[in-house]
C-alpha positions, 0 to 999 in steps of 0.5 A, spaced: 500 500 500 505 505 497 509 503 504 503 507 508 500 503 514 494 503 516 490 501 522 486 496 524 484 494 531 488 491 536 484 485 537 486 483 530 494 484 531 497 477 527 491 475 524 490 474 516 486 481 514 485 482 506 485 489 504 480 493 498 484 498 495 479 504 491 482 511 489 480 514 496 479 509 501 482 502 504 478 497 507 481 492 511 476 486 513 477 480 517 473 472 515 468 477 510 467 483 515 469 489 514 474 491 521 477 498 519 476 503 514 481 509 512 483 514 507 487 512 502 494 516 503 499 517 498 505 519 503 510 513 503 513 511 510 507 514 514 502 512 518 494 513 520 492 511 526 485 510 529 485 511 536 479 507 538 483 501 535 489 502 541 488 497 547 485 502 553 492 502 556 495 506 549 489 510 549 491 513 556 498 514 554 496 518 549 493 524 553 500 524 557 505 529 553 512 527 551 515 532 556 512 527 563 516 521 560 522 526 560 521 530 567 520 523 570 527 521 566 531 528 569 528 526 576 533 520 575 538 524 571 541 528 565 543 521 562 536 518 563 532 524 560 536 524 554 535 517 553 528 518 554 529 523 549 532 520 543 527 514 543 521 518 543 525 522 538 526 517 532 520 514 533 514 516 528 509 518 534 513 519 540 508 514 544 511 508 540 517 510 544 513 510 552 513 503 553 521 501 553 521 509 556 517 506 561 521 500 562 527 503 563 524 508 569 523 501 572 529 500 571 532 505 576 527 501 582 530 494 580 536 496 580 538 504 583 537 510 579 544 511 581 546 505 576 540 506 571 544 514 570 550 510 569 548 505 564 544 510 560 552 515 560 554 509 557 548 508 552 549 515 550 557 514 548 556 508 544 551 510 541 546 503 543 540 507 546 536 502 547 531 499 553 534 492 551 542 495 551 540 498 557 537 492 561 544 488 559 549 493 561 545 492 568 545 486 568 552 484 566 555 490 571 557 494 565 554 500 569 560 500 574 566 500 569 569 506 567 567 509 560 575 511 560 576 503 559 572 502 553 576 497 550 578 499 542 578 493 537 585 495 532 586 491 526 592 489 523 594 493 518 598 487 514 596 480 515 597 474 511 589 474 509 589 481 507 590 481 500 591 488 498 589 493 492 595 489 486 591 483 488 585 485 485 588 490 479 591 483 476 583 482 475 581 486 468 
């Protein structure tokens, strides 16, 4: 459907839906009837979303405005908000991103706020922000490693395997 996604209500996530396209509508039906209907969007990568087709729990996320995630985030410290901030920030709909926000508030219960605002600096600095990257460092004691120890993978410049640039110019 020109790379655009349509909504349909949750209760029908994972099930076989059949799609009628027109000029100006899609129509989404399920074992013969009709579960959605939207207008057609010719905005490729975009998203049309009914909020009646959210679970409840969705729907009362969205009066929450992005700015109450990332207080709740400060409050931990400047790392976590701005871990907060960058998922918020690549997701299409800034609410696709409260569920793993949330997740990784709950970290700093499980564990400390202490060591979630580590965890989060060090998720920052390696550029891997993510609740699961962030659970595993947790996990594994990483948090509490300085970030100056950050070991670096080096290559060898020669080795018997590297072939080199006259290797491949006796190809022609």
């Amino acid at each position: 459907m020109e790379n655009h996604f349509y909504s349909v209500p949750h209760r029908f996530v994972r099930k076989q839906i059949e799609v009628r396209l027109t000029a100006s509508t899609i129509e989404a039906f399920h074992d013969g009837r009709r579960v959605a209907a939207h207008a057609r969007s010719r905005r490729k990568g975009g998203f049309t979303t009914d909020p009646g087709h959210r679970p409840k729990a969705h729907r009362e996320h969205l009066a929450w405005p992005p700015s109450r995630l990332i207080a709740w985030a400060e409050k931990t410290g400047t790392h976590t908000a701005a871990v907060v901030t960058r998922i918020l920030e690549q997701k299409p709909h800034p609410e696709q991103g409260y569920r793993p926000c949330l997740g990784i508030l709950r970290l700093g219960e499980r564990f400390s706020p202490e060591r979630l605002e580590a965890a989060c600096h060090r998720a920052l600095s390696s550029g891997s922000v993510s609740y699961r990257s962030i659970k595993s460092m947790l996990d594994h004691g990483f948090d509490r490693l300085p970030l100056d120890e950050q070991t670096s993978l080096e290559l060898p410049q020669t080795h018997a395997n590297v072939r080199g640039p006259d290797y491949y110019a006796t190809w022609n």
